[in-house]
C-alpha positions as CSV (number, residue, x, y, z in Angstrom):
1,X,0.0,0.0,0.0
2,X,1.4,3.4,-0.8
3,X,1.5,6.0,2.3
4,X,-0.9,8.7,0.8
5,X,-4.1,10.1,2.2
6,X,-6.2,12.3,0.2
7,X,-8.8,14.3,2.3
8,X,-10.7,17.3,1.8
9,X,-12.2,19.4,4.6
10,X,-15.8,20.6,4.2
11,X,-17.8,22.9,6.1
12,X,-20.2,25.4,6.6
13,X,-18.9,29.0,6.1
14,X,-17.2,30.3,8.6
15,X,-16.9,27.0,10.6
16,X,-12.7,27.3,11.1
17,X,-11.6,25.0,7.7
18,X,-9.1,27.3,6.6
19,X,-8.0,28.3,10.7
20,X,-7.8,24.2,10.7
21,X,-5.7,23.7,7.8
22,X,-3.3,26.4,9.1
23,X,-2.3,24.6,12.7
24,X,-2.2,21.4,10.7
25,X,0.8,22.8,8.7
26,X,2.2,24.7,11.9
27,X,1.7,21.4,14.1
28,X,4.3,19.5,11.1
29,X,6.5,21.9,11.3
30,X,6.0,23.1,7.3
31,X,7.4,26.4,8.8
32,X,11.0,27.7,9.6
33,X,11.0,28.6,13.4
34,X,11.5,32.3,12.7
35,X,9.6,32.2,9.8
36,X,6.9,34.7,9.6
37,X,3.7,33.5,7.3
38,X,0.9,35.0,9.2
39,X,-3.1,33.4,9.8
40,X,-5.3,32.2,7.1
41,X,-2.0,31.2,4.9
42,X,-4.4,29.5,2.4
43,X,-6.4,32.5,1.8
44,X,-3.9,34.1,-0.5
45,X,-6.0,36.2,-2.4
46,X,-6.6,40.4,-1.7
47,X,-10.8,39.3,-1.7
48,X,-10.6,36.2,-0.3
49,X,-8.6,37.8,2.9
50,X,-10.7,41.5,2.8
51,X,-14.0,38.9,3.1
52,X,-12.6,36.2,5.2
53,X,-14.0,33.6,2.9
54,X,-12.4,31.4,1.2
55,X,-13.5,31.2,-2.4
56,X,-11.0,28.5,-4.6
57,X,-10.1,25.4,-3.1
58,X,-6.5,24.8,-2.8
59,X,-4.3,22.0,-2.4
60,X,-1.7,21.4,0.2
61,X,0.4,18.2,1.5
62,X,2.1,17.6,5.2
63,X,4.0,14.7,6.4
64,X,3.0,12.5,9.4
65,X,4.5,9.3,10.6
66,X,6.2,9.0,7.4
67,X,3.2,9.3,5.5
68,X,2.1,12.1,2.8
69,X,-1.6,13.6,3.4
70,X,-3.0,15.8,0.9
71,X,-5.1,18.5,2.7
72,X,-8.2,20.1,0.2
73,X,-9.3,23.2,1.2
74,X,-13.1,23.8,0.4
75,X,-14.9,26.9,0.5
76,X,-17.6,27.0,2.7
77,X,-20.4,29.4,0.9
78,X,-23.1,27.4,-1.4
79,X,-22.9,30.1,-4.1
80,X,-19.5,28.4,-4.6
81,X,-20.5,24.9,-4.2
82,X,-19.3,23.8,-8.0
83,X,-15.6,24.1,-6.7
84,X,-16.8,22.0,-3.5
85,X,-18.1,19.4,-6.1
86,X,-15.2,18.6,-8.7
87,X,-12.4,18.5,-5.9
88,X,-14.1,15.9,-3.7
89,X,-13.4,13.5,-6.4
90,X,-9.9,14.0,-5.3
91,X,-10.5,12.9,-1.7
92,X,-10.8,9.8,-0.3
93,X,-12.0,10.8,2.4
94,X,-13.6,13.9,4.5
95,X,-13.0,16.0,7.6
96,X,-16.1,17.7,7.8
97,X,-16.6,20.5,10.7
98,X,-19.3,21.8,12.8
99,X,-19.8,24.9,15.1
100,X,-19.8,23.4,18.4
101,X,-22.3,26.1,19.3
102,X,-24.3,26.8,15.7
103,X,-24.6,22.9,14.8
104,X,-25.1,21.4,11.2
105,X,-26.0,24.4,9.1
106,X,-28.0,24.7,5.9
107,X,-24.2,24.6,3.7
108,X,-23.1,21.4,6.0
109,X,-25.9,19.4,5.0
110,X,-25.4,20.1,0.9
111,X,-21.6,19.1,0.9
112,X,-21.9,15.7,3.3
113,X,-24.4,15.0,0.9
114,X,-22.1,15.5,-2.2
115,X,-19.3,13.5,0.0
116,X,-21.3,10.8,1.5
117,X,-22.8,10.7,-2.3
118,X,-19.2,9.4,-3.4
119,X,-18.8,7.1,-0.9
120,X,-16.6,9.1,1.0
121,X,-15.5,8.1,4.6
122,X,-16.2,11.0,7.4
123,X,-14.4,12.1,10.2
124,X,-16.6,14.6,12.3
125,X,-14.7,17.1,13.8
126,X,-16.8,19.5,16.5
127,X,-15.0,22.9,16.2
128,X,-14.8,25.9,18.6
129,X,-15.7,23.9,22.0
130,X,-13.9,26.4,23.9
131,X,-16.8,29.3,23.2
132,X,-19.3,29.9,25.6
133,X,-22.4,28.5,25.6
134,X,-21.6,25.9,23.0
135,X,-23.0,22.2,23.2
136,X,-20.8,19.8,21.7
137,X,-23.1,16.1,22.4
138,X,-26.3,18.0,21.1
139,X,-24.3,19.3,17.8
140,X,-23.1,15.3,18.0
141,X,-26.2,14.0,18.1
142,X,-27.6,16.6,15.4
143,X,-24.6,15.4,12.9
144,X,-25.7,11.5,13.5
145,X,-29.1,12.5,13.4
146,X,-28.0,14.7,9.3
147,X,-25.9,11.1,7.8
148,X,-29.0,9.3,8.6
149,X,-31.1,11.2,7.1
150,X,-29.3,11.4,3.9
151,X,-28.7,8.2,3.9
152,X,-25.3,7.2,4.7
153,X,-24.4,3.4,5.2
154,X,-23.5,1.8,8.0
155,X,-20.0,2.3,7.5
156,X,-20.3,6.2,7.2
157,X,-23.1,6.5,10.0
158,X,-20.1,4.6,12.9
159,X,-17.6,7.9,12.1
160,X,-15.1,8.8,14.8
161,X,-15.7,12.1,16.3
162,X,-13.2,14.4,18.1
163,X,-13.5,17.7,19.6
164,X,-11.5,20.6,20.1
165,X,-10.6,24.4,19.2
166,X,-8.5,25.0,16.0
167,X,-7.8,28.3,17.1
168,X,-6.3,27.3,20.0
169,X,-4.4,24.7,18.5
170,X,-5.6,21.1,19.9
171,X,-8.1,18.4,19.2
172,X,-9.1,15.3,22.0
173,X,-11.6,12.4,21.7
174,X,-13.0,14.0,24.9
175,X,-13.7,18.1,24.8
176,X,-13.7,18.0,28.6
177,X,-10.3,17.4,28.4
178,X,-8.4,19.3,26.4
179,X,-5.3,18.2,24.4
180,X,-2.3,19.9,23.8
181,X,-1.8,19.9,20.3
182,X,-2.8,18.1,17.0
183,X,-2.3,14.6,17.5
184,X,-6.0,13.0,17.9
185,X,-6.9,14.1,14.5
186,X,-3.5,13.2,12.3
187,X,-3.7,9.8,14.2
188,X,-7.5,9.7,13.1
189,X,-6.9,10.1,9.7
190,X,-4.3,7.6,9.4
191,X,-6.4,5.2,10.9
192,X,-10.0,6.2,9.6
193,X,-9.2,7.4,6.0
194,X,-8.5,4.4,3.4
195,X,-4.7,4.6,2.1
196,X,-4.8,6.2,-1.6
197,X,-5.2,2.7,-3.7
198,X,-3.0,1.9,-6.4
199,X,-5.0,0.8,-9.4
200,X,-2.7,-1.1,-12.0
201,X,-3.4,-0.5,-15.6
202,X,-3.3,1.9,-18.6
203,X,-3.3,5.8,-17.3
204,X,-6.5,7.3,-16.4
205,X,-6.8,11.0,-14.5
206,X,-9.3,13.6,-14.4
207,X,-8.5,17.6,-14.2
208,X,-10.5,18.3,-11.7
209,X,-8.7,22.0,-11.4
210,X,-6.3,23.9,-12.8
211,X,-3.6,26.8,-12.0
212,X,-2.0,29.5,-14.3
213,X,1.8,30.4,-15.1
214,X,2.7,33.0,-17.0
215,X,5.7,30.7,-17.8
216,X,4.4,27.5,-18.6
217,X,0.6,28.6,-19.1
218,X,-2.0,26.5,-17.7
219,X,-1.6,23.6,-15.8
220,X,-3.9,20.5,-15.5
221,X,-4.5,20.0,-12.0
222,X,-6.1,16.3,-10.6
223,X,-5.7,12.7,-9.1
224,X,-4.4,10.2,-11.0
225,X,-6.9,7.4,-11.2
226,X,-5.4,4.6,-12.3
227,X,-1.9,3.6,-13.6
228,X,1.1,5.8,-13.9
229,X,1.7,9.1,-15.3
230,X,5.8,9.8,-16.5
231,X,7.4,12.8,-18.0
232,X,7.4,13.2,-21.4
233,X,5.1,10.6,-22.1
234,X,2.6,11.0,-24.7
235,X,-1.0,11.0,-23.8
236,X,-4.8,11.5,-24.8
237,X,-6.7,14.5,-23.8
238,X,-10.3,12.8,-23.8
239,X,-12.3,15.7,-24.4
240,X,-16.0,16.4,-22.4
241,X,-17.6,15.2,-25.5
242,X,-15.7,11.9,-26.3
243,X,-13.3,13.7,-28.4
244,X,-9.7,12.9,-28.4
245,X,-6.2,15.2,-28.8
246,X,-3.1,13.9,-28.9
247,X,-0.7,15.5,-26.2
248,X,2.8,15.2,-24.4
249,X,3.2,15.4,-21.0
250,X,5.8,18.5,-20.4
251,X,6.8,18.5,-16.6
252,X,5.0,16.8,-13.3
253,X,5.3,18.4,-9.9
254,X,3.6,16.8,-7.3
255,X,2.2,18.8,-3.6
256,X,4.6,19.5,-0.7
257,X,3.7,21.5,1.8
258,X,2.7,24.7,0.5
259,X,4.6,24.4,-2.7
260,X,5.4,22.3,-5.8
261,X,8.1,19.9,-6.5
262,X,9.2,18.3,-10.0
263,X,9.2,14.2,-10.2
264,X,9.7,12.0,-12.9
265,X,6.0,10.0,-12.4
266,X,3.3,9.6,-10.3
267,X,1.5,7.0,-9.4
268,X,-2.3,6.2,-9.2
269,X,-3.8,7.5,-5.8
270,X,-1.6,10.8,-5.6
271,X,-2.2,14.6,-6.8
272,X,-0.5,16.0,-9.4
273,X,0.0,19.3,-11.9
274,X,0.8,18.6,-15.3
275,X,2.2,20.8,-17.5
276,X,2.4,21.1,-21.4
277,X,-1.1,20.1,-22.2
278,X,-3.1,22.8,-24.1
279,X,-6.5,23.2,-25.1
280,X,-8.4,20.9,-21.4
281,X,-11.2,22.2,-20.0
282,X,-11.8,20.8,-16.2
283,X,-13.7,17.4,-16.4
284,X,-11.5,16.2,-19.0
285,X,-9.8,12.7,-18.9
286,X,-6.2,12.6,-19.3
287,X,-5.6,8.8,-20.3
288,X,-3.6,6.4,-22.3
289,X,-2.0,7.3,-25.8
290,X,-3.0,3.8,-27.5
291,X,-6.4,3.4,-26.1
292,X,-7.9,6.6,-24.1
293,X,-10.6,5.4,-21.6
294,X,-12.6,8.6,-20.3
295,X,-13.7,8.8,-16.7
296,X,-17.6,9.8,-15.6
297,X,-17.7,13.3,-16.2
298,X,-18.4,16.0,-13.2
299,X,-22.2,17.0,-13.2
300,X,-22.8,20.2,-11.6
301,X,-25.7,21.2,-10.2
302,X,-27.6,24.2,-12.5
303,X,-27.0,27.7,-12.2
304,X,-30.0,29.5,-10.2
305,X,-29.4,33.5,-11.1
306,X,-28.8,35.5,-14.0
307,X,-27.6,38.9,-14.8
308,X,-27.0,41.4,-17.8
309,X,-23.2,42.2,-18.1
310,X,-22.6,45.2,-20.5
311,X,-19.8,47.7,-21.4
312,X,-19.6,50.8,-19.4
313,X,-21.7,53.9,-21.7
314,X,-22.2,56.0,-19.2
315,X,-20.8,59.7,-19.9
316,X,-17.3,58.9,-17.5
317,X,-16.8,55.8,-19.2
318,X,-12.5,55.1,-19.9
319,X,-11.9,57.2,-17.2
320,X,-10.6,55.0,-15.3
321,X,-10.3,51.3,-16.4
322,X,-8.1,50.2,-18.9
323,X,-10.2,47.5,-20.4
324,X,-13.7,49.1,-21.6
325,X,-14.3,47.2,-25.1
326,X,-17.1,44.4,-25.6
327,X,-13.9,42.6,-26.9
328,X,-12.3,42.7,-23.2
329,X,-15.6,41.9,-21.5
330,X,-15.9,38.9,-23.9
331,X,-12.6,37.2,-23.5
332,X,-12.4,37.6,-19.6
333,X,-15.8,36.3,-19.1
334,X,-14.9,33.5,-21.9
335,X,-11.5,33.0,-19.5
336,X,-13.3,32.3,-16.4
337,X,-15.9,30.1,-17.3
338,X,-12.6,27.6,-18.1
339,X,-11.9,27.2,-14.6
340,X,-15.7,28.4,-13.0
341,X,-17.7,25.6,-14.0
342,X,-21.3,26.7,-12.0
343,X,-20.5,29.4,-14.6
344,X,-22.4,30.2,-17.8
345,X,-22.3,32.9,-20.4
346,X,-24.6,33.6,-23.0
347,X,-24.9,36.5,-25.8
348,X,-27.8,38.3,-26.6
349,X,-29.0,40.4,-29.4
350,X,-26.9,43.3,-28.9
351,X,-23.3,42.4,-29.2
352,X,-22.1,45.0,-26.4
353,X,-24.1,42.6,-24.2
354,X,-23.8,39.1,-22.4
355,X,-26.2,37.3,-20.2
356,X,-24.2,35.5,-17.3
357,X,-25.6,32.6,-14.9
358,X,-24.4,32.1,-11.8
359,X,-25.3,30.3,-8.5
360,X,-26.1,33.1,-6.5
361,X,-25.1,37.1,-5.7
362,X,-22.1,36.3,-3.8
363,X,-20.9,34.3,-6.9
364,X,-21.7,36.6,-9.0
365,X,-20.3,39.5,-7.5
366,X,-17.3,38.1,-6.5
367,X,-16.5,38.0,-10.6
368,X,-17.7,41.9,-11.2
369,X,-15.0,42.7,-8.2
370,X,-12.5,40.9,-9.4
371,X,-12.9,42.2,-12.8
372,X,-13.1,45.8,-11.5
373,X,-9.5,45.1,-9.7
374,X,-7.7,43.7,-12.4
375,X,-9.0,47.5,-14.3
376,X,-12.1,46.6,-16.4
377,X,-15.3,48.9,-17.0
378,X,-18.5,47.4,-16.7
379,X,-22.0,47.5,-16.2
380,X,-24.6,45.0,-14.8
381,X,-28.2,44.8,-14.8
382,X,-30.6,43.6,-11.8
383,X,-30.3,39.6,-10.9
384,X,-33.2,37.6,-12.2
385,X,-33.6,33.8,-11.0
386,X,-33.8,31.7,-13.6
387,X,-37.7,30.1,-14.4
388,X,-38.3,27.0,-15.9
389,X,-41.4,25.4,-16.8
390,X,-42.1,21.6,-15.1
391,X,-44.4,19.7,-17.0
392,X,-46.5,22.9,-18.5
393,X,-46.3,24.6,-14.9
394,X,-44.2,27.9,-14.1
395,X,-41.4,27.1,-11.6
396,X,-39.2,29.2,-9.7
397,X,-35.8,28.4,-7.3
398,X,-36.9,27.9,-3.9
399,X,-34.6,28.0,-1.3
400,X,-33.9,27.0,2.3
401,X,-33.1,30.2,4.5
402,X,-31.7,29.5,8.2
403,X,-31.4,32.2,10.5
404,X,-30.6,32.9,14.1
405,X,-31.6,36.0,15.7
406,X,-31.8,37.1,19.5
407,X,-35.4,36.1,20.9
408,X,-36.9,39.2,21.1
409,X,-36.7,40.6,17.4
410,X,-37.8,37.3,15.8
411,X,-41.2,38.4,15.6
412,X,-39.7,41.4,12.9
413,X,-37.7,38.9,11.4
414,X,-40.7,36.6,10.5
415,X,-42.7,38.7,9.0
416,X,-40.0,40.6,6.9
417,X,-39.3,37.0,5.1
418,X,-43.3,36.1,5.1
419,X,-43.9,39.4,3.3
420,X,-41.6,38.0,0.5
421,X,-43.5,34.7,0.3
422,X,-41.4,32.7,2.8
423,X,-42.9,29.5,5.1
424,X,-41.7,29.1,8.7
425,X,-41.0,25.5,8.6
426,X,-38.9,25.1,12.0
427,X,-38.6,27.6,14.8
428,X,-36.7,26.3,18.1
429,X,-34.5,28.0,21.3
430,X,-31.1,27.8,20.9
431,X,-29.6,29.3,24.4
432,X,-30.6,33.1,24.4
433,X,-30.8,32.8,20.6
434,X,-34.0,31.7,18.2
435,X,-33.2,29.3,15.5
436,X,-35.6,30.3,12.2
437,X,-35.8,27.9,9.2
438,X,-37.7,29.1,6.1
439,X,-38.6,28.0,3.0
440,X,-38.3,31.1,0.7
441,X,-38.3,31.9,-3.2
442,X,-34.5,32.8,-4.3
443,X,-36.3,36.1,-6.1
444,X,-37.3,36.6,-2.2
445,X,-33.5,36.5,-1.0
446,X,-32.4,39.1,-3.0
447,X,-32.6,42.5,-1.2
448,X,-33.6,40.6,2.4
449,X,-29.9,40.5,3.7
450,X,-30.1,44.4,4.3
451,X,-33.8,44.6,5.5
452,X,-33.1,41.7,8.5
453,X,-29.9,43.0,9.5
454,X,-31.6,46.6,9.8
455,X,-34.8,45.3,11.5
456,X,-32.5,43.5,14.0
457,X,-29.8,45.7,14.6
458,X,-27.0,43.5,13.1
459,X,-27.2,40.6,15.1
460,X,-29.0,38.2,12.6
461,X,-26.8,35.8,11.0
462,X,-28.8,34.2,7.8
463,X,-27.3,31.1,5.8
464,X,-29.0,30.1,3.0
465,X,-28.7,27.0,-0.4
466,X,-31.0,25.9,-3.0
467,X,-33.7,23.6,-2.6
468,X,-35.9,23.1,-5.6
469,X,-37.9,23.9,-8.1
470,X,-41.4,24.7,-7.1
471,X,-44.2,26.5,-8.8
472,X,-44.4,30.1,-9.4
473,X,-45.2,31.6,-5.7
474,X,-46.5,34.7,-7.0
475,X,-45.4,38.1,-7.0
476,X,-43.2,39.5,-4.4
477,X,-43.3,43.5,-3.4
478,X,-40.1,45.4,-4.3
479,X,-38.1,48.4,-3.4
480,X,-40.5,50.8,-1.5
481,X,-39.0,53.8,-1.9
482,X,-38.5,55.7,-5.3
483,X,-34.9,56.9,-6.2
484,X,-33.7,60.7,-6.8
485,X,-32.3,60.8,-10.3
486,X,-29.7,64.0,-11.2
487,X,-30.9,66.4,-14.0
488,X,-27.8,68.2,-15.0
489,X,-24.0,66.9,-15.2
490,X,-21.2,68.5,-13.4
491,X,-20.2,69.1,-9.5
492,X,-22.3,68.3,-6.3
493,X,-22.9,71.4,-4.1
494,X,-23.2,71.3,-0.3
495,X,-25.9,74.0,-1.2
496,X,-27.9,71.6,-3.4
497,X,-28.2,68.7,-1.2
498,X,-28.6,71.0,1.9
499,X,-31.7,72.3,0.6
500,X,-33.0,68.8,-0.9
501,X,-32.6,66.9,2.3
502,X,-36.1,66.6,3.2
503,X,-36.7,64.6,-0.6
504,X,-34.6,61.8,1.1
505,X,-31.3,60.3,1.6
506,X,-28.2,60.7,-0.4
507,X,-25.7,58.4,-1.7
508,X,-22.8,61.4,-3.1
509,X,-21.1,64.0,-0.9
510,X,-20.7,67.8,-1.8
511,X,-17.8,68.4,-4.6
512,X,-18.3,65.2,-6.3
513,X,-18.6,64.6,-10.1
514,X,-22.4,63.2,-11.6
515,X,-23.9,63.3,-14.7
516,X,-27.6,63.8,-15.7
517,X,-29.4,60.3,-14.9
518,X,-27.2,59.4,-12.5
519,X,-29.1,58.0,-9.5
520,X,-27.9,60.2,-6.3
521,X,-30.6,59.2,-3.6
522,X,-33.8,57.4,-2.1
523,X,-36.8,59.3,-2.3
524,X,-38.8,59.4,0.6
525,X,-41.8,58.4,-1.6
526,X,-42.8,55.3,-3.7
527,X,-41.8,57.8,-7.2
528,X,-38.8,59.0,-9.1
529,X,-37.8,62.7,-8.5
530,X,-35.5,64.6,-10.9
531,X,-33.3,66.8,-8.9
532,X,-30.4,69.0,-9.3
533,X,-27.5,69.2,-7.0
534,X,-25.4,71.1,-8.7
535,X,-27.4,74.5,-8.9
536,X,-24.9,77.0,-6.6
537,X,-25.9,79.8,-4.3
538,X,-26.4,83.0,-5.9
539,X,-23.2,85.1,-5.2
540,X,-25.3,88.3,-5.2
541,X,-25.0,91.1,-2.3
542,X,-28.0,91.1,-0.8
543,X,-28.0,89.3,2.5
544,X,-31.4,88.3,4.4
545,X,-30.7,87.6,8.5
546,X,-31.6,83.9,9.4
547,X,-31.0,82.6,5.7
548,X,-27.7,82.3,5.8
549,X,-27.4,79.7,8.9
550,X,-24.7,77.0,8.8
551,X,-24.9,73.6,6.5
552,X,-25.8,70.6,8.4
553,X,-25.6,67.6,5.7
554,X,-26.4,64.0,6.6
555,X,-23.4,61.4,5.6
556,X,-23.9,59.7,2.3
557,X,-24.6,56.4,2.1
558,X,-22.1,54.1,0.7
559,X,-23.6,50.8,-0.8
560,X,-21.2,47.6,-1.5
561,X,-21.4,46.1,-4.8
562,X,-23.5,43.2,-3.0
563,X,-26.2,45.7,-1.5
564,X,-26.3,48.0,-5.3
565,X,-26.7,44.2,-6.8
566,X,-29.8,44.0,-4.4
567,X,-31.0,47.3,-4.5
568,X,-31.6,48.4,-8.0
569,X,-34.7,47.5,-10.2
570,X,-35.0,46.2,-13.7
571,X,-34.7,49.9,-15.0
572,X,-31.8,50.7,-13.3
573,X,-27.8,49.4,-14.3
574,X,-24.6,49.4,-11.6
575,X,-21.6,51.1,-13.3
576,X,-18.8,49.3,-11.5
577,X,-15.3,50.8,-12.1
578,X,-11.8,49.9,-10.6
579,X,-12.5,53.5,-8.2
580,X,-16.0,53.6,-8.1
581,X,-19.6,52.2,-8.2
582,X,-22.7,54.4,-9.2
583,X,-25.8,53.3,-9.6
584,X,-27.9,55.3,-12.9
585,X,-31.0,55.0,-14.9
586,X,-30.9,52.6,-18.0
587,X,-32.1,55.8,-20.1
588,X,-30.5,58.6,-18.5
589,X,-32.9,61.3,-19.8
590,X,-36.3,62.0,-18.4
591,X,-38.0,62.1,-21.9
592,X,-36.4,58.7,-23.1
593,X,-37.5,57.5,-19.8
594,X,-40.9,58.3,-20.2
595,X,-40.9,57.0,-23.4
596,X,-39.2,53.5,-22.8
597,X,-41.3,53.5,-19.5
598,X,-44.0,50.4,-20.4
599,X,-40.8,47.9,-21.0
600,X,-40.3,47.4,-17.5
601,X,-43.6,47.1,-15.8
């Protein structure tokens, strides 16, 4: 048997994978004593650190006993839940986590289901015993009570279970007994997870991910399934659809700690990154030159959400981007859908303009910012959920919505996701906190983040992953209030918005730059109101007493691209530049708005 272990931590976000995976490589001694690497060492990328999520899996390795595990990284949000997919096929096994205080959570129940679905074998880890209040044999007894109900065998149902704090470096068999370091869980998964098999025959591996050098360019990324893979051997690239390219492999480097290092071959049962193969898409099989056999291909579950990506045509557009072309916004949407398979993108009648499907808001907008950063100009239209029609009936996402709020604003909390066509299915005590579960339309979702956390002062914490599709639930109310829309183009005066503060709230300061249709406020009514802000004071001489008393101007409010993504209507588009993100009217001109008005009612 070789001395490899492939596992893949899974969680629900915000559970402690990547805090885990960080003392694992600290507790081997990856590191240099004096070396200085910082928390979250996985989480190497500006949004995934700003955020604190992680969004691509990534691959590590450590050495225990003489024997080589290879630690996947998973990300822990649903909207990401097609990277979660693919790399389990890497694992043989799973560390899956739970809050010792919050329990199985709506995110932990869709990725055991995807790992016990693969025959995976578990080893339940119960994070974070050292907060207060937490209840590790009730979360024990919940996790038993989630593998039964999706039907795990009896194998999977007698997993080990151990305890303990990641953050504080130590995991035990008991939680009333704290350990002092590691050991419990590397000794678990050398004796719970299988050994990586070696499978004799002709080569067989699927990319299941795939990395980027400017150098080399890109590099298949997967397990190798079955046989042995050498450098410079020639291989088959079984394509998605059966078809077959000739290749050569180039270079192998197999995981090490946090790096890469170059072997000659690899055997079946380890992870590898190939170099020198052109033209895969992940899925692929990589296989034998004489006679390719193609492994099952990944199925990923559907996308759920839509929106309309289009280039920037507003009156600042190239200010300050450098890539602001329908040619640019083409090939980098055309680029990620390579390596973001819950991805699709679709043209539409006007050429400047691409429909994109995603899995949710987060994924979707963590794309527009990392587009934005790397300097491109764009605009995007409102999210619409995807309908489909189920044997001649109109069907919609549904989707489940978890949250936990403090007892006494629960009440607000209910009827703000009733209003939007939600069902209370569950509602139970969880110490001083109340433990929600809905049932709720994704159309619902979008735009409720912002409403609960107002109505309960910040202390809701909402989780939520597709369901279903149900039939059409009806329609759902949207934005109350009407928006103010700028008439003119040119500076903001503290004048202006001074004497239009009782029309509503503002989103731009005094002294900044706007153009006519620009959208600069909330109206404190259910209309649109044109209004000028950049009308100044009249310089004149005559002075009138009590006229002249001091500005007092409310602070703007700043949206994130997340809350413009749920705010703004069908008429309405987000410019998103690398500096800054402004919401405007589709037509920016009242007349062409009153003409064009029918089209979105």
């Amino acid at each position: 048997m070789q001395k490899i272990r492939n596992i893949a931590i899974i969680a629900h976000v915000d559970h402690g994978k990547t805090t885990l995976v960080d003392k694992i490589l600290h507790f081997t001694n990856l590191f240099r004593d004096h070396e200085e690497v910082g928390e979250l060492i996985l989480d190497n990328n500006d949004l995934e650190r700003e955020r604190g999520i992680t969004i691509v899996s990534k691959n590590v390795s450590v050495r225990y006993k003489d024997v080589k595990i290879n630690i996947i990284d998973t990300p822990g949000h649903a909207d990401f839940g097609g990277e979660v997919e693919r790399v389990l096929k890497m694992a043989d096994g799973v560390i899956l986590l739970v809050d010792a205080f919050e329990g199985p959570m709506p995110q932990t129940r869709f990725v055991t289901q995807k790992a016990l679905g693969l025959g995976l074998k578990p080893i339940v880890v119960v994070n974070k015993v050292d907060k207060e209040n937490c209840r590790p044999d009730e979360v024990y007894e919940a996790v038993f009570e989630l593998f039964f109900n999706l039907d795990a065998t009896e194998e999977q149902l007698d997993f080990p279970v151990l305890y303990g704090s990641s953050k504080q470096g130590w995991m035990s068999t008991d939680w009333k007994q704290p350990a002092q370091d590691f050991t419990a869980l590397l000794d678990a998964i050398l004796e719970h997870i299988p050994a990586a098999p070696y499978v004799d025959g002709t080569l067989q591996m699927q990319v299941t991910s795939l990395d980027y050098s400017s150098f080399v360019g890109r590099i298949a990324i997967g397990r190798v399934a079955r046989g042995t893979i050498k450098e410079s051997q020639p291989v088959s690239l079984v394509k998605r659809d059966g078809k077959v390219v000739k290749a050569r492999v180039k270079e192998l480097h197999t995981f090490e700690g946090l790096g890469r290092v170059k072997v000659q071959e690899v055997k079946a049962g380890d992870i590898c990154a190939v170099v020198g193969i052109d033209g895969f898409d992940i899925g692929d099989t990589i296989a034998d030159f004489d006679n390719p056999e193609q492994l099952e291909v990944i199925k990923i579950d559907e996308p759920t959400m839509n929106m309309l990506f289009t280039i920037n045509n507003s009156p600042f557009f190239g200010k300050e981007g450098k890539f602001v072309t329908s040619r640019h916004l083409h090939d980098r949407l055309h680029k990620e859908m390579e390596k973001n398979l819950a991805l699709k993108v679709v043209p539409t009648e006007s050429p400047d303009a691409f429909l994109v499907y995603g899995r949710g808001i987060l994924h979707l907008s963590v794309l527009i910012e990392t587009m934005r950063r790397e300097g491109y100009e764009l605009q995007v239209g409102q999210p619409q959920v995807i309908i489909k029609e189920i044997d001649g009936v109109k069907c919609e996402p549904i989707e489940t919505l978890v949250v936990d709020v403090p007892a006494e604003v629960s009440g607000k909390v209910i009827e703000l996701v009733t209003q939007r066509k939600g069902e209370l299915l569950v509602m139970e005590t969880k110490g001083d906190m109340q433990h929600l579960e809905f049932d709720i339309p994704s159309r619902g979702i979008i735009g409720l983040r912002n409403n609960v956390l107002t109505a309960t002062a910040g202390e809701a914490v909402m989780a939520h992953r597709f369901k279903a599709y149900e039939p059409w639930k009806g329609t759902i109310p949207g934005r109350l209030a009407g928006v103010l829309v700028s008439m003119e183009k040119g500076q903001t005066t503290a004048y202006a918005i001074d004497k239009l503060q009782d029309r509503g709230r503002f989103f731009v300061e005094p002294g900044v730059e706007i153009y006519e249709g620009q959208i600069v406020g909330e109206h404190i009514r259910d209309n649109d109101l044109v209004v000028n802000l950049v009308k100044g004071k009249q310089l004149t001489n005559m002075r009138a007493s009590g006229s002249d008393d001091n500005m007092r101007i409310a602070p703007a409010i700043k949206f994130s691209l997340e809350e413009s993504m749920e705010y703004i209507q069908a008429d309405e588009y987000i410019e998103v530049t690398p500096k800054s993100i402004r919401l405007r009217k589709i037509y920016l001109t009242e007349n062409e708005r009153k003409i064009n008005a029918k089209k979105f009612q």
